[in-house]
DODOPA-698899 format. One line per field, with one value per residue (C-alpha): residue number from 1; x, y, z. Coordinates in Angstrom, 2 decimals, m for minus. Example, Ala and Ser with C-alpha at 12.3 -4.5 7.8 and 13.67 -1.06 7.14 Angstrom:
# DODOPA-698899
k <- [1, 2]
c1 <- [12.30, 13.67]
c2 <- [m4.50, m1.06]
c3 <- [7.80, 7.14]
//
This chain:
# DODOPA-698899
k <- [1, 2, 3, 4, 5, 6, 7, 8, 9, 10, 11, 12, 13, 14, 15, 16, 17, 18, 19, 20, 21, 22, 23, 24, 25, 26, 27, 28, 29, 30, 31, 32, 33, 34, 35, 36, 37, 38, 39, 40, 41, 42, 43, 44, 45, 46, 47, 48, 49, 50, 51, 52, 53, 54, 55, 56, 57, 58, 59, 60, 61, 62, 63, 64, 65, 66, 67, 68, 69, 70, 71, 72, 73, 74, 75, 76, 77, 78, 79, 80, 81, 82, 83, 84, 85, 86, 87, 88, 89, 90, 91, 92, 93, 94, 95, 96, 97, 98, 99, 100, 101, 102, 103, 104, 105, 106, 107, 108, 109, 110, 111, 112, 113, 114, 115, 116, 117, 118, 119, 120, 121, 122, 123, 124, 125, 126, 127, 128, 129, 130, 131, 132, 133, 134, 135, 136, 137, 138, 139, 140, 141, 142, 143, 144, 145, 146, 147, 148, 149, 150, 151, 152, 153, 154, 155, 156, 157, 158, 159, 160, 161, 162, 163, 164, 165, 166, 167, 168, 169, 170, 171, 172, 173, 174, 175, 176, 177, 178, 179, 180, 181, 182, 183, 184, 185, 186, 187, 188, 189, 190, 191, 192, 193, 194, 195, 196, 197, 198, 199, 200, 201, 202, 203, 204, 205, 206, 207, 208, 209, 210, 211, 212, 213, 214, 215, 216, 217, 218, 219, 220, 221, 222, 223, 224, 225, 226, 227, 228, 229, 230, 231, 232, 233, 234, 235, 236, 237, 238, 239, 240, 241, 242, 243, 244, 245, 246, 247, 248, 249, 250, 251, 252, 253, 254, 255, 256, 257, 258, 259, 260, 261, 262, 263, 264, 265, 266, 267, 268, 269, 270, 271, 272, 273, 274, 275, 276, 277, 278, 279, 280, 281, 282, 283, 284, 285, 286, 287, 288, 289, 290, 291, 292, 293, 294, 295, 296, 297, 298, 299, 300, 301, 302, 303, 304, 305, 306, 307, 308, 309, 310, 311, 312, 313, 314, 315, 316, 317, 318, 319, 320, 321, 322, 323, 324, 325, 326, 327, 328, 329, 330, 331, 332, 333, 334, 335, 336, 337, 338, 339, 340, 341, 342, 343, 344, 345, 346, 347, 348, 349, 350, 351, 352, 353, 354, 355, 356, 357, 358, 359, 360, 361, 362, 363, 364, 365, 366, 367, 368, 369, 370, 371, 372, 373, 374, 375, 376, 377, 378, 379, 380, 381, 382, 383, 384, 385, 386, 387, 388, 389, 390, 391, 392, 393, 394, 395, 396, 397, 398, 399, 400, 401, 402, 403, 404, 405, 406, 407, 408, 409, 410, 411, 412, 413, 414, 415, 416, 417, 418, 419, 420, 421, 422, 423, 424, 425, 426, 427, 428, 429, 430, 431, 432, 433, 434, 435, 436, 437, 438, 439, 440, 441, 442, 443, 444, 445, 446, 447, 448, 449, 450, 451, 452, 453, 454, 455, 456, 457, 458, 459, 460, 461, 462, 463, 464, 465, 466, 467, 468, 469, 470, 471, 472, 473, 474, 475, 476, 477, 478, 479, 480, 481, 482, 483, 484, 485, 486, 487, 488, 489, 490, 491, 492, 493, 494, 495, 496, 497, 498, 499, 500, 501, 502, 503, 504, 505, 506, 507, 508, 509, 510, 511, 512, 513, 514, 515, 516, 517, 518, 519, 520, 521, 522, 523, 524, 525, 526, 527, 528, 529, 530, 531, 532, 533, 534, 535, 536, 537, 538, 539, 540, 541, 542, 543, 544]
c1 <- [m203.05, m205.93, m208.74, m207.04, m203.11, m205.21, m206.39, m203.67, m201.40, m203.56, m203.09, m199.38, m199.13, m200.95, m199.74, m197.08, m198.35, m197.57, m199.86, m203.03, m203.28, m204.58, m207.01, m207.69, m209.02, m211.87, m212.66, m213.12, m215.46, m217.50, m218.07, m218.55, m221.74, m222.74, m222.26, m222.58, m226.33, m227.09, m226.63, m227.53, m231.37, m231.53, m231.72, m234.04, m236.34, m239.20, m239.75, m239.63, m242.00, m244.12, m244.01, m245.13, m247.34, m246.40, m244.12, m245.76, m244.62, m241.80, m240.28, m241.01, m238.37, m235.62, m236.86, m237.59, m233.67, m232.79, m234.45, m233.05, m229.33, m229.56, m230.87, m228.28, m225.55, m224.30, m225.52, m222.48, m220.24, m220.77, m220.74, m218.19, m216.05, m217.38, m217.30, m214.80, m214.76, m214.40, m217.67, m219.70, m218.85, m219.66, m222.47, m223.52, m222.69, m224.71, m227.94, m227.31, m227.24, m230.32, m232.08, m231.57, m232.40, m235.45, m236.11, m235.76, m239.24, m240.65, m244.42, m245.42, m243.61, m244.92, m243.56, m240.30, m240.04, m240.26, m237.31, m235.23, m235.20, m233.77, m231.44, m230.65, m230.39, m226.99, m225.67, m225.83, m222.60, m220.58, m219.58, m219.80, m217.51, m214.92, m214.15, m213.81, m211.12, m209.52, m209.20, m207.67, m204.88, m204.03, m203.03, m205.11, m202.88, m202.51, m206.34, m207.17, m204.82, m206.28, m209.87, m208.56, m208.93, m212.47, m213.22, m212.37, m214.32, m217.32, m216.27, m216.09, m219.55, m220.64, m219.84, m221.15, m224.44, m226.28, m225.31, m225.62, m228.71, m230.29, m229.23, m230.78, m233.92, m234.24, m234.67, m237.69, m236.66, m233.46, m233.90, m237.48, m237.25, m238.14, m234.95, m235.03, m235.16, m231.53, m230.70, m231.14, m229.66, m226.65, m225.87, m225.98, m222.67, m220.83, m221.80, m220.60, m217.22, m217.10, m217.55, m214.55, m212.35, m213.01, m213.29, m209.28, m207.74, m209.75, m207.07, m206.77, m203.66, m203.90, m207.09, m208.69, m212.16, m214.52, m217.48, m220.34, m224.25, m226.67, m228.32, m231.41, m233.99, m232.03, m232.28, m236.24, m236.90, m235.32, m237.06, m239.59, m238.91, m238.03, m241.21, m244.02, m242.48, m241.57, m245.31, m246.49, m244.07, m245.62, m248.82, m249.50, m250.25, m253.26, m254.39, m254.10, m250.59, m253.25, m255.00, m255.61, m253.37, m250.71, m250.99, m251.03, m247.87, m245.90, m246.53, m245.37, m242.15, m241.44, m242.07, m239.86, m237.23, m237.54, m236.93, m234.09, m232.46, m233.32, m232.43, m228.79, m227.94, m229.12, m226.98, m223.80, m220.66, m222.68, m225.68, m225.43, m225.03, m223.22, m223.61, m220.80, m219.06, m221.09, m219.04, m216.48, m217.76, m216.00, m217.99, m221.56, m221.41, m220.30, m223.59, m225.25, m224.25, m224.43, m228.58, m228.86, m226.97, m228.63, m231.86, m230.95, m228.48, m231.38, m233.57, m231.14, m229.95, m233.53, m234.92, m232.24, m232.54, m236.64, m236.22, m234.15, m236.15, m239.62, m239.12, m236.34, m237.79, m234.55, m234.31, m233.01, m229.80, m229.37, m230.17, m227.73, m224.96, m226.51, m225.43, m222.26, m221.12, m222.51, m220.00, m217.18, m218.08, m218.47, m214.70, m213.27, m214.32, m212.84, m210.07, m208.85, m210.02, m208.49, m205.05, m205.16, m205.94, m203.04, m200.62, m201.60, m203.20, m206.37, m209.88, m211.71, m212.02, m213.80, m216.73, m217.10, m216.84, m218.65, m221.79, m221.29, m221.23, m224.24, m226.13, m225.73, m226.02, m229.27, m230.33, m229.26, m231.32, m234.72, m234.26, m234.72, m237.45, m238.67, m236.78, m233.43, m230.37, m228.33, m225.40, m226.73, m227.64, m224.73, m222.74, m225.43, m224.72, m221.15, m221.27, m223.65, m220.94, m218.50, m220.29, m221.11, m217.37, m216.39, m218.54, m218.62, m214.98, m213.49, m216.34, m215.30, m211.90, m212.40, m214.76, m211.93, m209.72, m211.99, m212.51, m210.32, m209.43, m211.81, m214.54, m213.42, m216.38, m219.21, m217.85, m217.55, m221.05, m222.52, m221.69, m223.34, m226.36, m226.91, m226.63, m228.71, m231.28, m231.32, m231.57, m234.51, m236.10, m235.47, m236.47, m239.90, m240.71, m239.60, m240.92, m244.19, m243.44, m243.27, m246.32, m248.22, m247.44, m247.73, m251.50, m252.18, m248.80, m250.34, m253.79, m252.85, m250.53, m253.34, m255.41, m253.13, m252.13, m256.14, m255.89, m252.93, m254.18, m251.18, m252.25, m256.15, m254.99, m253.21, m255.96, m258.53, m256.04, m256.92, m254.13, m253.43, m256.50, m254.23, m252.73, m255.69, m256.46, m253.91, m254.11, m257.91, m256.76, m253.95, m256.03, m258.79, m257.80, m255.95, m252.96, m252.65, m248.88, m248.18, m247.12, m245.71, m244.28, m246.79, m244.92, m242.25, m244.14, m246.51, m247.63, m244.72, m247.46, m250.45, m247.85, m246.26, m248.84, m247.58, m243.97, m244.41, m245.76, m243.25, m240.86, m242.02, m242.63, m239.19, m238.17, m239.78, m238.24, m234.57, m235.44, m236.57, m233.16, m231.05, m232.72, m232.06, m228.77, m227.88, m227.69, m225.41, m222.73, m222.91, m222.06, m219.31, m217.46, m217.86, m215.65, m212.51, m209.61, m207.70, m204.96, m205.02, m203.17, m199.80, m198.82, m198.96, m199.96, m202.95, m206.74, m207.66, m208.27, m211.59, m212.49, m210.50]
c2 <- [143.66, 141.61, 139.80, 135.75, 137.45, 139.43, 136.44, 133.91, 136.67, 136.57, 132.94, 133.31, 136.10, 134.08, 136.03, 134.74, 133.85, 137.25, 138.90, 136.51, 136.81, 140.55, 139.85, 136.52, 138.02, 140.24, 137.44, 134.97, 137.80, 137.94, 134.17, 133.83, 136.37, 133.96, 130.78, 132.16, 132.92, 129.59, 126.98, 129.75, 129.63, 126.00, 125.84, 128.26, 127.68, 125.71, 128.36, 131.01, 128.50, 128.16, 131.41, 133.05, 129.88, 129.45, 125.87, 124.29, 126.81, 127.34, 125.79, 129.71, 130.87, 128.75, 128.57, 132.57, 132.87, 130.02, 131.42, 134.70, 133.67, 131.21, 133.94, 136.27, 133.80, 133.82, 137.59, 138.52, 135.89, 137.91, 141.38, 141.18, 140.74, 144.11, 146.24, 143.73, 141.65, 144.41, 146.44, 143.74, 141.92, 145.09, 145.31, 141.67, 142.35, 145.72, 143.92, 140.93, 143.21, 145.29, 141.84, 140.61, 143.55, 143.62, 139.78, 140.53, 142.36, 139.72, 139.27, 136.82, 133.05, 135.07, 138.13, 136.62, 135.18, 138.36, 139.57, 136.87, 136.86, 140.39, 138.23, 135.87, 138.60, 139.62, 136.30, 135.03, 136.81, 136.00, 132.52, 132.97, 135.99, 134.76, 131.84, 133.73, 135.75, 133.04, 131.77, 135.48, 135.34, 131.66, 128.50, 125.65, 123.32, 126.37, 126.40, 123.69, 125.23, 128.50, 126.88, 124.90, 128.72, 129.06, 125.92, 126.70, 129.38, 127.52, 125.15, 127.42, 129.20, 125.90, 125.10, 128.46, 128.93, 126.16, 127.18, 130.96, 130.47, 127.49, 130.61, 133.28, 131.20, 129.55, 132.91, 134.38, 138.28, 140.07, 143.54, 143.44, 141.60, 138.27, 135.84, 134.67, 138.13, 138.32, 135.58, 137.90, 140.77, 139.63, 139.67, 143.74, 144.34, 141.84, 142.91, 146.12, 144.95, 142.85, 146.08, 147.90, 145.09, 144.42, 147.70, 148.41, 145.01, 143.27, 144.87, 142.44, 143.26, 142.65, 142.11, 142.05, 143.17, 142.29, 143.93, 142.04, 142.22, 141.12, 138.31, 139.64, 137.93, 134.67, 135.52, 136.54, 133.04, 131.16, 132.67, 132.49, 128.52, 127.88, 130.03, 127.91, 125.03, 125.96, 127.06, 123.63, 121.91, 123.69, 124.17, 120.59, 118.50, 121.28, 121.68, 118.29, 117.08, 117.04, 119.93, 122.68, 125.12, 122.24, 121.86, 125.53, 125.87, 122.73, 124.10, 127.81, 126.28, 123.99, 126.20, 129.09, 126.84, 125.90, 129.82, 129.97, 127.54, 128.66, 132.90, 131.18, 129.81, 133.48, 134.73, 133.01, 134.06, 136.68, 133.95, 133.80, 130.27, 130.05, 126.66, 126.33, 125.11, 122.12, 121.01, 120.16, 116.78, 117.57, 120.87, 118.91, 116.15, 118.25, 120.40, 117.14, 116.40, 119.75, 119.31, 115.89, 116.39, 119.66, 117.96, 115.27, 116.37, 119.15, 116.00, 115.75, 118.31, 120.55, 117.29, 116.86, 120.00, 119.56, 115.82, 117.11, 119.43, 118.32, 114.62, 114.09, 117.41, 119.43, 123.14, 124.87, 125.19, 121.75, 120.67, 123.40, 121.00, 117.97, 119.20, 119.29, 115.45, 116.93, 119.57, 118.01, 115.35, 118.48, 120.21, 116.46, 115.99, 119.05, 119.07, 115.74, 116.51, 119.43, 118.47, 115.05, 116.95, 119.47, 116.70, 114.12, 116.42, 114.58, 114.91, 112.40, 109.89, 112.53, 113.49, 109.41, 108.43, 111.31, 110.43, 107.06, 108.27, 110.99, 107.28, 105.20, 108.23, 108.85, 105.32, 104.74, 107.62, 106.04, 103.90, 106.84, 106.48, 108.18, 105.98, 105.99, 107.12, 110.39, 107.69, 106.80, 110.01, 111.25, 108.56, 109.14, 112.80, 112.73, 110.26, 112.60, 115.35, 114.03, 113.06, 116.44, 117.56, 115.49, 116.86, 120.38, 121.62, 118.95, 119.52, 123.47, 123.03, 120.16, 123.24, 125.79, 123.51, 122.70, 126.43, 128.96, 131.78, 133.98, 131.96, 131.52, 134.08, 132.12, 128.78, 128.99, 131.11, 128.23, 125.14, 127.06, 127.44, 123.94, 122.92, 125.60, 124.93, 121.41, 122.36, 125.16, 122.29, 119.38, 122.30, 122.91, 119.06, 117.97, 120.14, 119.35, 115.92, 116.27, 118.18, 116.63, 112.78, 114.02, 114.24, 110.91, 108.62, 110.78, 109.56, 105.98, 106.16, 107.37, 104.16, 101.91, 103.56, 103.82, 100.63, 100.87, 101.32, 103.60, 105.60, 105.68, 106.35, 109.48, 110.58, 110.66, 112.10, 115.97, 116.87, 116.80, 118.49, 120.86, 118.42, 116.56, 119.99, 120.54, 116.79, 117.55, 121.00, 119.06, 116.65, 118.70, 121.75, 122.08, 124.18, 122.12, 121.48, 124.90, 125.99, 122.44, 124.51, 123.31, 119.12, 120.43, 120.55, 118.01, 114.55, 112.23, 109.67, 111.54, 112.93, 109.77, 108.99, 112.81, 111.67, 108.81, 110.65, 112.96, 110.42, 108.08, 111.09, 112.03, 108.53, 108.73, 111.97, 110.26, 107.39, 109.79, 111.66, 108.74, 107.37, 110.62, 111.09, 107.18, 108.15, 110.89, 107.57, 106.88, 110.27, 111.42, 107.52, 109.17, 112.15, 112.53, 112.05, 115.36, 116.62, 120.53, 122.86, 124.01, 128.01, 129.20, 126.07, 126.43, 124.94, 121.99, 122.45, 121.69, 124.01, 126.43]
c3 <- [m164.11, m165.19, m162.30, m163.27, m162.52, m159.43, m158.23, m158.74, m157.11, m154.21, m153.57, m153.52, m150.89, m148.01, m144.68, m142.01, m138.80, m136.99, m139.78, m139.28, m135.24, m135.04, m137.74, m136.41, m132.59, m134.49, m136.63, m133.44, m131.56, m134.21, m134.55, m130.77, m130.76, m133.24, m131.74, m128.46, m129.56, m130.71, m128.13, m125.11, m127.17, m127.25, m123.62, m123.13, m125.86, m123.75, m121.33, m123.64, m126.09, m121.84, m120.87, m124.62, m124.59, m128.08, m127.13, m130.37, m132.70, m131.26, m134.58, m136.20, m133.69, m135.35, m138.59, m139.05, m137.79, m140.05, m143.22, m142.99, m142.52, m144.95, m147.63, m146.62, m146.30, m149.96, m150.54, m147.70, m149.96, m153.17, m151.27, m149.53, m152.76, m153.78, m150.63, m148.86, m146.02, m143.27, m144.23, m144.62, m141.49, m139.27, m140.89, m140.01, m136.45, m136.22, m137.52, m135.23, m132.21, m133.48, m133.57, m130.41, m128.58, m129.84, m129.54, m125.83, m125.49, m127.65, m126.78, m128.44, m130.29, m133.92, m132.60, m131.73, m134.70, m136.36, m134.62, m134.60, m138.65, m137.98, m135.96, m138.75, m141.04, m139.16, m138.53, m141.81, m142.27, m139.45, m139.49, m143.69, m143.64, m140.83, m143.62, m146.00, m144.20, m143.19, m146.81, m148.12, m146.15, m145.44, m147.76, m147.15, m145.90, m142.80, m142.71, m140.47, m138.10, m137.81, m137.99, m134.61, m133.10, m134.30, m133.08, m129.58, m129.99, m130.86, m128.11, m125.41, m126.40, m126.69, m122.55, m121.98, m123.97, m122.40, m118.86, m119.21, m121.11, m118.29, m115.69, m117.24, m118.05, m114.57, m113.13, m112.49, m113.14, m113.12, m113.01, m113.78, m116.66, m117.42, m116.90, m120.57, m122.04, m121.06, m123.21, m126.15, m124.17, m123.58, m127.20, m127.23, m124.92, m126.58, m129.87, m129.44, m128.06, m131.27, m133.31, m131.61, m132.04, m135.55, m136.51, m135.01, m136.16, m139.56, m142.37, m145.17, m147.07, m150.67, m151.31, m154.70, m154.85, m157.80, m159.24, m159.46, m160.36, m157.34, m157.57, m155.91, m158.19, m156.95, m153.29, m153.96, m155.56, m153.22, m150.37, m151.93, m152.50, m148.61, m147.04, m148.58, m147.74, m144.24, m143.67, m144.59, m142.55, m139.85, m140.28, m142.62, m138.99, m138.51, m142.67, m143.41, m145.44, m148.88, m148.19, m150.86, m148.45, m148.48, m151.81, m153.00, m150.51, m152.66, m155.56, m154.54, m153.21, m155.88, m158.90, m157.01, m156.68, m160.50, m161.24, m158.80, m160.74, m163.59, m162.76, m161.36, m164.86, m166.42, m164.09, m164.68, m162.64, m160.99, m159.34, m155.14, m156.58, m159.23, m161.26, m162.34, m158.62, m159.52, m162.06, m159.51, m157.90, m154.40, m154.24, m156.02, m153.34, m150.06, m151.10, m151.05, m147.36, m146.01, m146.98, m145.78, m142.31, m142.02, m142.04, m140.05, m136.86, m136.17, m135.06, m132.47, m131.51, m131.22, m129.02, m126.65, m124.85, m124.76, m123.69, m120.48, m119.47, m120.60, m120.19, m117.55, m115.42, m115.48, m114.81, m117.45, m115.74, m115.01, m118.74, m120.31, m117.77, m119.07, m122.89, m122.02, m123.74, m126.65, m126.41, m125.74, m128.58, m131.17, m130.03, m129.69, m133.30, m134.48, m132.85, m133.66, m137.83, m137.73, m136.01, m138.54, m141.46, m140.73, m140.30, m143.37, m145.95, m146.76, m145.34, m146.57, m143.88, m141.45, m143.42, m143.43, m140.13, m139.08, m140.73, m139.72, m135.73, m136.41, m137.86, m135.10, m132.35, m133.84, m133.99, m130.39, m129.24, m130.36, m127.11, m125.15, m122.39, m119.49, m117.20, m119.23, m116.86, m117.91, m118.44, m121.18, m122.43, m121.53, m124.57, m126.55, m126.92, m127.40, m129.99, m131.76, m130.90, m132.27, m135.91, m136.12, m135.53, m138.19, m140.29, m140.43, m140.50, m142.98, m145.65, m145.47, m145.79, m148.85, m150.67, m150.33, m151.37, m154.76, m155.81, m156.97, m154.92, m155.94, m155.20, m151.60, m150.82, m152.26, m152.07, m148.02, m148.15, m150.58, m147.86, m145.19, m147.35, m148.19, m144.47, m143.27, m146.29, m144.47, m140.86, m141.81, m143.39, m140.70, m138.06, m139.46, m140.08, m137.25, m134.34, m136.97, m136.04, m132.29, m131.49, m134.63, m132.79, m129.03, m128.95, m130.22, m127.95, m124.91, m125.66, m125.88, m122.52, m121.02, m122.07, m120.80, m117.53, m116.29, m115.25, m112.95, m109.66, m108.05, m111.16, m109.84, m106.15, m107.85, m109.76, m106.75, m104.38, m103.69, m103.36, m107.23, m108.09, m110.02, m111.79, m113.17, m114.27, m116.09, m117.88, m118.74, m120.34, m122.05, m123.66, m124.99, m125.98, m129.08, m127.75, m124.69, m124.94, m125.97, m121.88, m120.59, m117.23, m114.98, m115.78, m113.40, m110.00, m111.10, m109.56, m111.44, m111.52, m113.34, m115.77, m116.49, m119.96, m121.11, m120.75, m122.44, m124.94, m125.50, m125.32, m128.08, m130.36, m129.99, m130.62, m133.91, m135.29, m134.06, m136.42, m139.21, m138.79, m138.69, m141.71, m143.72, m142.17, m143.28, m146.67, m146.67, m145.64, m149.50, m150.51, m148.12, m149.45, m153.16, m152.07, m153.58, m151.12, m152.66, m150.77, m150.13, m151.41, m149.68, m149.81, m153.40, m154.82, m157.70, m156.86, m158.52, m162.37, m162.18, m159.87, m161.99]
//
């Protein structure tokens, strides 16, 4: 039987219900060490970034985990077709757990950054891989359906990351051990439960494997492409953005992504990207938005969780509880697309109005001050939630829809790559952003609060000797925000021109994300309203 009768055989034996729900459970543990991972690290992130006093560059953290499983992300697509799904996704979960153990005895933000690319090299296959599954063995009509279960899981991680992750970081030691080294521990028990469970139940009847070359001079170039660029994002506020090491770094970047390109057209079928998919516009412009709201919803959602805690002077617990409106905007989102899209067919109007919401949440959040009520925040965040549900589960489901079936594997893989390729980016530049901005906003609330006399009383009092310690340190040194734990116990009054600070700085990388997130609005109204494809029914020709 030849690969096309293979393939198009494959798309007409989509399993029943009964068949999908022991497959389904291993699937969903793997994804929720994933997810689980993410939003319990936001949370913790500033007193890990305080207590490695690294808070600065604590944008390596993220980005170092971000690189990694963005690399790997369409190298599990294309392998798994070769060695299959099951091999490849143990293998994802075993590196994940390896990673996170040793992130726990990080001792440094560099050093943790080291391990949490180990990290990233595991998790790049989890969420990838899951998809993938889920488009072997069911039609893509049934897709939204069975996504609904994923989405709970990410919504239940979700609830549960930024509270277990404000516990475990609000507590000083637990067994001897820093309280935020369990945030990384936590991922080895449940890893291994993940591994017994998939190991027992992830059988994919019929599938079709196909050999393929590795594209590993793609994935060298296009690290190579992302690394340079990364480094000047972060390091550009310190070098100077025209710099000979800025400029060396652009040029690496750039002419590594020329080669990239150029290597994936060499490469044909067998690229980690093949060109090709672009031929299809629903696939070209859903690449487009994955980028641009990568980029963009990172602004929010890696300065929410510092804004809490920094700004509004919650414990980490209290600001993983605060989080949850984003939450429930996220599984509210997804829910609703995915129940709608299951009923009528069509996707098109969620990627729409969920660039629309991520717009004007983003927008609304550069009124954020120090005095703003959580009310407010509170809106604010689920309106950002819910853009982002309507994002990221329609534009899968309209790219497995586009491609044939046996590009399900580096179709789903390719969407995750351009959104991660955004967020790494957004990450970098925007934590850049923060810190780069801070220095100067705090230096010019400090100018105009001298005059205040409750301010003056403050500053004389003895009693805050500590604090005006602290402020001096702040201001002159050029690490001075890199351990912002002291803010917390501080006179409200002294530390009122660093809040302000922070604040406005935030404001400004909201309106940078809402600008760049604007103009994926134009895109997601040139996507073709296509209706997917019921059981058996052929992808679109174009795709074909």
């Amino acid at each position: 039987m030849s690969q096309n009768s293979e393939n198009k055989e494959l798309s007409d034996t989509y399993l029943e219900h009964k068949q999908v729900v022991p497959i389904l459970i291993g699937l969903m543990l793997g994804l929720f060490l994933a997810a689980l991972d993410q939003t319990i690290v936001a949370t913790a992130i500033r007193t890990i970034g305080d207590d490695l006093k690294g808070l600065s560059i604590q944008a390596w953290a993220t980005t170092a985990y971000l690189i990694t499983s963005t690399i790997t992300t369409p190298l599990y697509g294309k392998l798994s077709d070769i060695f299959g799904r099951k091999p490849l996704f143990i293998w994802a979960i075993s590196i994940f757990i390896t990673g996170s153990a040793l992130s726990a005895f990080s001792t440094s933000m560099y050093n943790l950054a080291t391990f949490r690319a180990i990290q990233g090299l595991g998790a790049g296959g989890l969420f990838t891989l899951a998809l993938a599954v889920i488009g072997d063995i069911v039609s893509p009509r049934d897709r939204s359906k069975y996504q609904g279960y994923f989405i709970a899981v990410f919504g239940t991680s979700s609830v549960l990351g930024p509270i277990i992750g404000g516990f475990l970081a609000g507590q000083e030691s637990i067994l001897g051990l820093a309280g935020w080294r369990w945030v990384f521990f936590i991922n080895v028990p449940i890893g291994l439960i993940a591994l017994f469970v998939v190991g027992k139940t992830l059988h994919i009847p019929n599938f079709v494997k196909v050999n393929h070359a590795i594209d590993w001079w793609g994935a060298l170039t296009l690290t190579m492409g992302l690394v340079p660029l990364l480094i000047v994002a972060q390091e550009g506020r310190f070098w100077g953005w025209s710099s000979s090491e800025s400029i060396i770094c652009y040029a690496i970047g750039l002419f590594s992504l020329f080669m990239f390109v150029y290597i994936e057209k060499r490469m044909e079928d067998e690229a980690i990207l093949p060109l090709r998919l672009f031929k299809d516009k629903t696939f070209s412009i859903i690449s487009i938005i994955g980028v641009i709201t990568g980029a963009g919803m990172f602004g929010g959602l890696a300065m929410l969780p510092l804004y809490l805690q920094i700004v509004g002077g919650s414990s980490p617990t209290k600001a993983g509880l605060e989080l949850l409106p984003l939450t429930f905007g996220i599984m509210s989102g997804s829910i609703i697309s995915g129940r709608t899209i299951s009923k009528i067919g069509r996707y098109k109007i969620f990627p729409v109005m969920g660039t629309i919401l991520l717009t004007v949440s983003l927008l609304l959040m550069t009124t954020l001050s120090p005095e703003t009520p959580f009310w407010w925040i509170g809106i604010m965040s689920y309106l950002f939630g819910l853009g982002l549900g309507g994002v990221l589960q329609p534009t899968v489901l309209a790219v497995q829809n586009a491609v044939s079936p046996r590009d399900i594997g580096v179709g789903t893989s390719s969407v995750t790559l351009f959104r991660q390729m955004g967020a790494t980016i957004g990450t970098a530049a925007f934590i850049s952003i923060l810190f780069g901005r801070v220095g100067r906003e705090t230096e010019a609330a400090f100018k105009n609060s001298v005059t205040d006399p409750a301010y003056q009383q403050a500053l004389v009092d003895p009693a805050n000797a500590d604090t005006v310690a602290k402020l001096t340190a702040a201001q002159t040194q050029p690490d001075g925000f890199d351990d912002t734990s002291w803010l917390t116990t501080a006179n409200r009054t002294l530390i009122h021109p660093i809040l302000e600070g922070f604040t406005n700085s935030m404001t400004l990388v909201f309106l940078i994300g809402a600008i760049i997130v604007s103009t994926s609005i134009i895109f997601a109204f040139m996507l073709p309203n296509n209706k997917l494809r019921e059981r058996g029914e052929k992808s679109a020709p174009a795709a074909d």
